[in-house]
N, C-alpha and C positions, 0 to 999 in steps of 0.2 A: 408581567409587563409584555408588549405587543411590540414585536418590529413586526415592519409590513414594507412590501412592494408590489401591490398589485393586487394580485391574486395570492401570491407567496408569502407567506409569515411565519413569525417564527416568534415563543412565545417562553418565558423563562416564571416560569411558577415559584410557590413561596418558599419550596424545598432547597431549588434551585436547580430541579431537571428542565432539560429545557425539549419543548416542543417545536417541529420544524413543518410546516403542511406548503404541499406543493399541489395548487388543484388545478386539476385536469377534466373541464367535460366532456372531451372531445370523445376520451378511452371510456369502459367499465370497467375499469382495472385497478388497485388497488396494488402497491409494495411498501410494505411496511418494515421497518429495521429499527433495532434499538445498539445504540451504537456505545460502547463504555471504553472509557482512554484506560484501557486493563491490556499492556501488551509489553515482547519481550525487554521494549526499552527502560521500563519500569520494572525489572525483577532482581531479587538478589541471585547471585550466582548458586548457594546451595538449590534454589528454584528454578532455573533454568528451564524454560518450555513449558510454566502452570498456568498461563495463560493459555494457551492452546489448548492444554489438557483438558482446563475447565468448561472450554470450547463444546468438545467432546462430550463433557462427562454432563452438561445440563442437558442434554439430547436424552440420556440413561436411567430415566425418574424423576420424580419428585413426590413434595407429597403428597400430590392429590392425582398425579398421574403415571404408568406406566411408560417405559419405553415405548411397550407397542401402542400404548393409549396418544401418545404425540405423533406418531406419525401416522395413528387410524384413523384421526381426530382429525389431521389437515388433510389426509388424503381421501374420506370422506365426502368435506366439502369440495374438490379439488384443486385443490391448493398447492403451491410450495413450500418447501421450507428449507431453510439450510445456514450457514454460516461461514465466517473464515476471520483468521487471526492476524493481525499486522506485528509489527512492530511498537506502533505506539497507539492500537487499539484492537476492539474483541467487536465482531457487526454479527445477530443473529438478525435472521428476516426472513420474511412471506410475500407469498405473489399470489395474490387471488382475484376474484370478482369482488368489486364493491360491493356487494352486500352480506358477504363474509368476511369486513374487517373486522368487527368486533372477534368471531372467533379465533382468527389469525392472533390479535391483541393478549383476548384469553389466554391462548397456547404461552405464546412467548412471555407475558406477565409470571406464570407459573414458574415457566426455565428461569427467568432472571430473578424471583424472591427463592421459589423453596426447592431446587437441587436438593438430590439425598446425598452424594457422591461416598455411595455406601464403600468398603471396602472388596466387596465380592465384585461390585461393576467395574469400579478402577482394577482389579486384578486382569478383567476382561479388556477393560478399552484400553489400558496401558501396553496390552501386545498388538492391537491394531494403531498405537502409536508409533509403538518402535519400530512397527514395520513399514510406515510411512519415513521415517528418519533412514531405514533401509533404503527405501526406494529410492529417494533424494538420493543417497552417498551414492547408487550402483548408476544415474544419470549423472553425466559428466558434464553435461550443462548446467544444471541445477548446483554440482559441486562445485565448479569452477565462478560461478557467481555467488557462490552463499562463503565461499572463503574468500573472494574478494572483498565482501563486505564486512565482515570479520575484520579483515586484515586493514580496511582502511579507517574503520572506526575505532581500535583496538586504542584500547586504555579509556573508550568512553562507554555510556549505557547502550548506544546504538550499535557496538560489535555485537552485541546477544543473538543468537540464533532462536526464531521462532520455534523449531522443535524440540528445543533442546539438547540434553544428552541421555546416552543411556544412563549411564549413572545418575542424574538429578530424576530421572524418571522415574527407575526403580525404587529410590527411594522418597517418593511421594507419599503422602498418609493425607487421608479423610480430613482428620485435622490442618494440615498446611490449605489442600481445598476451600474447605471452611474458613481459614482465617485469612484468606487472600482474597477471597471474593467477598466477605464482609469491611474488606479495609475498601476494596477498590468500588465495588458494586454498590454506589452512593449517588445520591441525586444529581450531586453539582458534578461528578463524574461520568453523566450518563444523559443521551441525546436519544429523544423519538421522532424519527422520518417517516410520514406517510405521503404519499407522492402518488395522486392520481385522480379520480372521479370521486371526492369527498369534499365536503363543504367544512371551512373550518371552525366552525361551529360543531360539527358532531364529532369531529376529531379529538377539538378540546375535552368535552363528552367523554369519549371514549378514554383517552390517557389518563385524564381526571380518575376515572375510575377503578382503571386497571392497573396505573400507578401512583399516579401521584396521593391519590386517597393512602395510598399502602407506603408511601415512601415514611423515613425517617428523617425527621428533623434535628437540622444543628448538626450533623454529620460535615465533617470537613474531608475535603480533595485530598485523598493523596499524592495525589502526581505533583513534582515539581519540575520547574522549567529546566529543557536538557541545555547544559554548559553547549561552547560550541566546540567540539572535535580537533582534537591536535592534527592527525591529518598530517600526517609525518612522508607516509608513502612507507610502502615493505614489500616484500616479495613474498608470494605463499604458491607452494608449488604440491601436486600429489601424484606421484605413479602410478600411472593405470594401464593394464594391457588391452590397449584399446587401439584402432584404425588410424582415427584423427585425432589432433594436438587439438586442444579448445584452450582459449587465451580472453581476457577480459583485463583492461584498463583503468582503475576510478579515478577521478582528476578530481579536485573541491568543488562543491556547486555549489546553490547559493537556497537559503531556504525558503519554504513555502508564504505564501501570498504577500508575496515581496514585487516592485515592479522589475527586477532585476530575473526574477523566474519567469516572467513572459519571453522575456528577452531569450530564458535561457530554451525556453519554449519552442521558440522560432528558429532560436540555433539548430537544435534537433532537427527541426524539420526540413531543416536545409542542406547538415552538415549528417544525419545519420540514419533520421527516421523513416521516411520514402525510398520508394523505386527510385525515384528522380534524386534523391540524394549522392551528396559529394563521394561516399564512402559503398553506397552499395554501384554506381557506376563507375568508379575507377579502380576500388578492391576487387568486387567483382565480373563484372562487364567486359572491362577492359581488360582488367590484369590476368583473371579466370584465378582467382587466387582461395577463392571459397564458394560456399552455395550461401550461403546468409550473412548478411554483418550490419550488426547495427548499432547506433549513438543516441543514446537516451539520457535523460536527468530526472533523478530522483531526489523527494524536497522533504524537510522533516523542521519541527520548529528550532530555527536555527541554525540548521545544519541540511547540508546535499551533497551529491553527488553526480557528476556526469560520466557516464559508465559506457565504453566501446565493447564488444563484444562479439568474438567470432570463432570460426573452427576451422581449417585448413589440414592437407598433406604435412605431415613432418616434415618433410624437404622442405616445404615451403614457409617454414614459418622464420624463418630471417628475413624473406622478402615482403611476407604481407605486414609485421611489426614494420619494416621499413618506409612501407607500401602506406598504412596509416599515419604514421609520426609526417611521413612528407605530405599527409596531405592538414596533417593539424597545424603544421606550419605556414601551411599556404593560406590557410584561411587565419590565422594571427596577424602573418603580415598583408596579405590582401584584400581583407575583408571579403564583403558579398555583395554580390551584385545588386541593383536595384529591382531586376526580375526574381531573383533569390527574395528579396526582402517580401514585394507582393504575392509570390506562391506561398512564401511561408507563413502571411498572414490570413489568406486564404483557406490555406489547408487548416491553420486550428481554430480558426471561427467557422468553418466548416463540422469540425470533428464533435465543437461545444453544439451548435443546432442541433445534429444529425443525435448526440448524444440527449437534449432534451424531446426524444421523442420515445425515448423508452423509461416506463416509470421506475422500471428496477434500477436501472446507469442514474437517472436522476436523484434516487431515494440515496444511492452508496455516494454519491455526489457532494448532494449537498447537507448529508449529514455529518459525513466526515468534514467540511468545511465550519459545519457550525462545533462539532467537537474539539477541532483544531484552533480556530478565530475566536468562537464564540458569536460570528458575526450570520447573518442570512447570504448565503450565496445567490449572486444576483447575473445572469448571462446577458442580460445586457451593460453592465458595469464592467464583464470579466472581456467583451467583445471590444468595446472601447478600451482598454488599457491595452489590446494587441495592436488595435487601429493608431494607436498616438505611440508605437515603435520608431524609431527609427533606426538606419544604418547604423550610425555611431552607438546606439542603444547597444546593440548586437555584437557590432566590434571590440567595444568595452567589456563585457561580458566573456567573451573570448578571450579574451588578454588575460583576465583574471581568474580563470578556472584552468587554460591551461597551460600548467606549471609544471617544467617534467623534473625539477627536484621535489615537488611532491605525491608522482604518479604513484600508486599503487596495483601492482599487477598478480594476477592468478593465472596458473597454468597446470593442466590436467593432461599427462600424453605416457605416451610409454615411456618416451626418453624425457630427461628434463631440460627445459632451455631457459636462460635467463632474460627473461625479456624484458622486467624491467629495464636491466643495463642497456637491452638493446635500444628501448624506446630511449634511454637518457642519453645516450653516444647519438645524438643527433650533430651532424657536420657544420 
């Protein structure tokens, strides 16, 4: 079956993989991504971080190819390749010239049916995991946001940390591999984005044959829909012998492709995202109270988050927590201006454009959209829904994410400071 807008389609086969084609004349460029909802929100806890591994571990063989044969095979024609693991999905993809998709296609067909995830390879790529998990814990930014999220999702599937643990690592076997990616790595859980100077005709062509010919039929989704998040608020705090205090906020946000996340969209953009924002010119600017700070919202089905995040002097970290709470309250009770409302709808109908001009942002775009929805992602549909905002739209939105008996906060410093309390003892 065929949705269509335009030039854009997006097309759901008998298996139920579904195809997404974005054509572009203008480029000769081709990004290709095969997108599967196999991510940490979906795993058991003895499993913690096999979605990433597996990430990993289809780069490392298969049957019909080498390690070195995958990456001599795209760098050959020259091409890209690469991948990365969400939360509540796995994106392998390529960037090449049009007339190297089908090879692009070939490669990644392979990684996604026949991985060997022998045990000699996983012996190997599991110490280039852990020392990724390293890396992350010795950056105190990275820390300080990955246990904020933890902490605010905690008691639901969305705390899971993408890398996992060392212990669920170490005790990973071939078999777990095998039987995680044959539960998850199924049609109806699995989305193809080509995005560029391809006609959708040969595209169909191409998936037809590279997958959808090889899929298996009558295979059911494992994923089920995520509850939504208690969202309690906690404190999660880590000592480190480090310069500066790094501090992070989560407040409830609201989930993905809802009209209530444009709105929340636009908050960003006014209350944390830009130069010109509330929070980097009066935390910063004015007050000198850090070198970066910023207010973003992250969306998941059913469930978000709107996340502040900054680092300052240990002295100063009663003033900048102060410094922020006073300004989340200014903008609760005062809303935003009407030049607030128009930059900020400017700046992300600006960011969707500027983003449909690259096939790779496009392909990770609007495949994640059709994984997520099921629906065709459409930039002039997502342009109008920022256009028909309003103040009150924004305001409301505000009111309801934040709520500082549900704040959850993270702090990473030498010494430890409570800042949740700080942020809730507002006057």
């Amino acid at each position: 079956m065929w949705y269509n807008n335009g030039m854009n389609k997006m097309i759901v086969f008998d298996s139920g993989l579904r195809l997404v084609v974005y054509e572009n004349p203008a480029v000769r460029s081709i990004a290709t991504g095969v997108f599967v909802g196999a991510g940490s929100a979906y795993e058991n806890p003895e499993l913690s971080g096999i979605s990433h591994f597996i990430e990993h571990m289809v780069f490392k063989g298969t049957e019909n190819r080498s390690a070195f044969d995958i990456a001599h095979e795209i760098d050959s024609v020259g091409a890209q390749i690469n991948a990365y693991t969400s939360k509540t999905g796995t994106c392998f993809y390529t960037v090449s010239q049009d007339v190297r998709a089908e090879k692009c296609l070939d490669v990644l067909s392979d990684m996604y049916f026949n991985p060997l995830f022998s045990r000699e390879d996983m012996d190997k790529e599991r110490k280039v995991v852990l020392e990724e998990l390293s890396e992350s814990e010795d950056s105190p930014d990275d820390l300080c946001l990955e246990r904020l999220s933890s902490a605010f999702f905690r008691g639901h599937p969305l705390e899971n940390t993408i890398l996992g643990t060392k212990k669920t690592l170490k005790a990973m076997t071939p078999a777990d591999l095998h039987a995680y990616k044959n539960a998850f790595y199924v049609p109806s859980n699995t989305v193809v984005s080509m995005v560029g100077h391809i006609e959708v005709a040969h595209a169909e062509e191409l998936v037809c044959r590279y997958f959808e010919d090889r899929m298996k039929s009558g295979v059911s989704n494992p994923r089920t829909p995520l509850a939504v998040a208690p969202m309690k608020g906690h404190f999660v705090h880590r000592k480190k012998d480090i310069e500066q205090a790094h501090m992070a906020f989560a407040f409830p946000g609201v989930a993905y492709d809802t009209d209530e996340n444009f709105a929340v969209r636009l908050l960003a953009a006014v209350f944390g995202m830009e130069m010109s924002s509330r929070l980097f010119q009066n935390v910063r600017e004015k007050l000198g109270l850090c070198y970066s700070i910023v207010g973003y919202p992250s969306s998941y089905e059913n469930n978000g988050s709107f996340i502040i995040y900054t680092s300052t002097n240990p002295q100063n970290v009663e003033l900048a927590v102060d410094a922020i709470r006073k300004e989340i309250e200014k903008l609760v009770d005062d809303g935003i201006t009407d030049a607030e409302l128009n930059m900020g709808k400017e700046q992300i109908k600006t960011a969707m454009v500027l983003g449909q001009e690259s096939t790779s942002a496009v392909m990770r775009c609007v495949g994640k959209h059709a994984l997520m929805t099921d629906k065709l992602y459409d930039v002039d549909e997502q342009i109008a829904r920022v256009d028909a905002l309003t103040k009150e739209d924004v305001e409301a939105v505000a009111r309801k994410i934040f709520d500082f008996d549900r704040v959850t906060a993270s702090f990473v410093g030498n010494e430890i400071e409570d800042i949740q309390k700080m942020m809730k003892n507002r006057e």
